[in-house]
C-alpha positions as CSV (number, residue, x, y, z in Angstrom):
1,X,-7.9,4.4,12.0
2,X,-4.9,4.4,9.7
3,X,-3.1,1.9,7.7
4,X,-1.0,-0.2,10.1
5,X,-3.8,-0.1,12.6
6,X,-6.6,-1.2,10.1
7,X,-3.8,-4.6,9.1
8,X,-3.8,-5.6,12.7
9,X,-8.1,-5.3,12.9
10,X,-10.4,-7.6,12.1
11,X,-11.1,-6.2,8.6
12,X,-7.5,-5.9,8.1
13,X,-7.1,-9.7,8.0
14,X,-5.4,-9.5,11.8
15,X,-2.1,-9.3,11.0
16,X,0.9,-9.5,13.1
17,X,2.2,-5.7,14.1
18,X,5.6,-6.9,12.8
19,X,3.9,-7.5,9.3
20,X,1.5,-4.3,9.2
21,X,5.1,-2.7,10.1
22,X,6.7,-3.7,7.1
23,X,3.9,-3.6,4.6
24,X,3.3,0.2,6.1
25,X,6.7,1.1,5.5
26,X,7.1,-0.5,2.4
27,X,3.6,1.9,1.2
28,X,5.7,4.9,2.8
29,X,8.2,4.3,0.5
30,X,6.2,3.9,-2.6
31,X,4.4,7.3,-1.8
32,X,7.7,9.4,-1.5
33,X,9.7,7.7,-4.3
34,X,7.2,6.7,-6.7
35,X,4.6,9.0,-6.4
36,X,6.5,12.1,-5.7
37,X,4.9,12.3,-2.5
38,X,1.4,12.8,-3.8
39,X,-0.9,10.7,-2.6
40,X,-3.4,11.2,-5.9
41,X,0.0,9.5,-7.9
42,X,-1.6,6.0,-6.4
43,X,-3.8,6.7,-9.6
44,X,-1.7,5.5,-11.7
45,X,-0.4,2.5,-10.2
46,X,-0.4,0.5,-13.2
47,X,2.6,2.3,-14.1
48,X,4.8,1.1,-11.1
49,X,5.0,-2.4,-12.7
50,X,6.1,-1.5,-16.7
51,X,9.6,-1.7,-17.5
52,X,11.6,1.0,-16.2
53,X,8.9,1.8,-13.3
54,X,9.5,1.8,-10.0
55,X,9.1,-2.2,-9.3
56,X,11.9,-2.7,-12.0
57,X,14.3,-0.2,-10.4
58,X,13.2,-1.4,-6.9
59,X,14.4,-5.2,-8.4
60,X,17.6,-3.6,-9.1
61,X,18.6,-3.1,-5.1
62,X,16.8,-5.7,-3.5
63,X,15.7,-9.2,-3.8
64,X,12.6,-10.2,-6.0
65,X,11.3,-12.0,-2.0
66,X,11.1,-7.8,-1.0
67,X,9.6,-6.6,-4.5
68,X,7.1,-9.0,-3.8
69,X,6.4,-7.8,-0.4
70,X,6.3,-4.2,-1.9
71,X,3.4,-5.7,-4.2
72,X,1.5,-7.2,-1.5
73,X,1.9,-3.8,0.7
74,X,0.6,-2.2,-2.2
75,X,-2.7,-5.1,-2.3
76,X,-3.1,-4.3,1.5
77,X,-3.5,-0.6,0.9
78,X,-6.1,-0.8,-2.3
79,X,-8.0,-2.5,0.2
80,X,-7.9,-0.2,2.7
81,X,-8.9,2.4,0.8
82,X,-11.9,0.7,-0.6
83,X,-13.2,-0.6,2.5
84,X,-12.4,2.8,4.5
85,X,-14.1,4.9,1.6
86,X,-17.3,2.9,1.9
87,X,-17.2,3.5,5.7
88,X,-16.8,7.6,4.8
89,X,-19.8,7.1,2.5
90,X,-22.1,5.6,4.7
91,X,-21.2,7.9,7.8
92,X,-21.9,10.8,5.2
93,X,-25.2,9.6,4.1
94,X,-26.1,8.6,8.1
């Protein structure tokens, strides 16, 4: 199951398509620009919201409203990952 999919299940809080749409493309985004397109840049998240990171040059184009949707696309995916990494864990051990 990938990202979008999992935001429209059950443990994905059953969001609207439209929604997982945005908050999908908003993660695609994030991954190509701010983490160079490496996925192991997430580590360093922290570092999208000091000054001059990407959430302040993001700020500088569009609205704070869509910045903010950025941030909660971002929430949406820690808790993918989390709950989909348990899930390979158990699978493994079973």
């Amino acid at each position: 199951m990938d990202f979008k999919e999992w935001m429209t299940s059950v443990d994905g809080n059953s969001l609207e398509s439209t929604s997982a749409m945005l908050y999908s493309g908003c993660m695609e985004k994030i991954l190509s620009v701010a983490c160079d397109g490496d996925f192991e840049n997430l580590i360093q998240y922290k570092a999208l919201a000091n000054p001059g990171g990407f959430f302040e040059k993001l700020k500088e184009t569009v609205s704070l409203q869509t910045v903010c949707k950025y941030m909660k696309g971002l929430s949406h995916f820690g808790v993918f990952l989390r709950r989909t990494e348990s899930r390979m864990k158990k699978a493994l051990k079973d």
